[in-house]
C-alpha positions, -999 to 999 in steps of 0.1 A, spaced: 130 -227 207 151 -206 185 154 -218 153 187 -223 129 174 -195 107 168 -172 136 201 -183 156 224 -169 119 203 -141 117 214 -133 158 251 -138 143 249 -116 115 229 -87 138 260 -90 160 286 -85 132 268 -58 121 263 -39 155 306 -42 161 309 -30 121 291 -1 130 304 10 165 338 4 146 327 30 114 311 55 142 342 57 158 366 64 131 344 93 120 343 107 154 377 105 151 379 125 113 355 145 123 344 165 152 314 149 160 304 140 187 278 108 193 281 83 223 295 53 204 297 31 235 265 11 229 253 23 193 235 -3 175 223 -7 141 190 2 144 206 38 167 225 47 139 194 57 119 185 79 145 212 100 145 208 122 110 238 139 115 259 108 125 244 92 88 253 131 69 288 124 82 290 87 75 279 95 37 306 121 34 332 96 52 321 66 26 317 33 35 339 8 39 332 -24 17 337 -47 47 307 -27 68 286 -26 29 294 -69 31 277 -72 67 250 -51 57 241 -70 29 242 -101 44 209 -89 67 193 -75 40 172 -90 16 187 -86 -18 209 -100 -38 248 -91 -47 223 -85 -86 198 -64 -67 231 -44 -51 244 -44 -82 215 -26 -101 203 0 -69 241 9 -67 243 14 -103 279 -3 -105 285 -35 -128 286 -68 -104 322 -71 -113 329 -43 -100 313 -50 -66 334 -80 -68 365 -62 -75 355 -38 -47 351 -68 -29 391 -75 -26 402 -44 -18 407 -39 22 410 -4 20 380 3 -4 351 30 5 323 41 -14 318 67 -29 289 96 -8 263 85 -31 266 51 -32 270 53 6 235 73 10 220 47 -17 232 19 9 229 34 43 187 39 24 182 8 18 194 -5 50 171 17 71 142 0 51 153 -35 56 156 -21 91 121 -8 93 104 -30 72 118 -63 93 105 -43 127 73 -40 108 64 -74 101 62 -105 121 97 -122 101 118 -114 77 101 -137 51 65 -114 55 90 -83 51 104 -100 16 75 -113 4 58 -83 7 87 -64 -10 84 -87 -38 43 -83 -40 27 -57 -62 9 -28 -33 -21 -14 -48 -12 13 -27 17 19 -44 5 20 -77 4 -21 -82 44 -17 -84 67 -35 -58 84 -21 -35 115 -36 -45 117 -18 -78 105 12 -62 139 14 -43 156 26 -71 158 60 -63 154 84 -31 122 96 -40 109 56 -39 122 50 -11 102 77 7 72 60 -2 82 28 6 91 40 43 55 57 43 38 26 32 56 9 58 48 39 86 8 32 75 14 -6 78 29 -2 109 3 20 121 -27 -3 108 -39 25 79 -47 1 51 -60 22 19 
């Protein structure tokens, strides 16, 4: 039986699948790339390294950033802080229609979305994905993952802590 939790989580998945095949298309359009947008999902669109160099030069629209963030785990704080912007001026973002990212806030989102990504394939749920972002990894120098986000370089070993986990390679 599928649960309430699991039946939102469906909804926002969808939202974010039509978000992106929207994005992809209006950079094919800018640009001349070329990527099969017809069924591109989500979890494509980290395939495709050139698609996401183009996507970070392009910005990204606050209203694709919102549906993204509503599938990850962290809060409109979190954001806040990883982005390195002022919540009010997330907010502010927040009411313009027309707004897009600057390239490096786009990279720093379109980053922490592959982990969620990865991270929720990973585990069994969502809630061992968090909780173990939240835990201190004694493979990661008793840090967090979380706070280990902060920067690229973090994130790289966050994704190969994951790889290892995914793999069964427990140090």
């Amino acid at each position: 039986m599928i649960t309430e939790e699991q039946k939102k989580s469906n909804i926002e998945l969808t939202a974010v699948n039509k978000a992106i095949k929207v994005y992809v298309r209006k950079i094919e359009k800018s640009n001349d790339v070329q990527v099969r947008t017809d069924n591109i999902t989500y979890s494509d669109f980290f395939d495709n390294k050139m698609l996401i160099i183009k996507a970070i030069r392009k910005g990204m629209p606050y209203e694709l950033f919102s549906k993204i963030k509503d599938i990850t785990p962290f809060s409109e704080d979190d954001w806040a802080e990883y982005l390195n912007l002022s919540k009010k001026t997330l907010q502010r973002h927040r009411n313009d229609a027309d707004y897009l990212f600057k390239p490096i806030h786009t990279e720093k989102i379109i980053e922490l979305a592959e982990v969620t990504n990865f991270g929720k394939e990973v585990f069994d749920s969502s809630e061992q994905f968090y909780l173990w972002l939240n835990t201190p990894s004694f493979a990661l120098g008793n840090l967090k993952p979380a706070e280990l986000l902060k920067d690229s370089y973090g994130k790289e070993l966050v994704m190969a802590e994951l790889n290892r986990i995914d793999h069964g390679i427990f140090v």
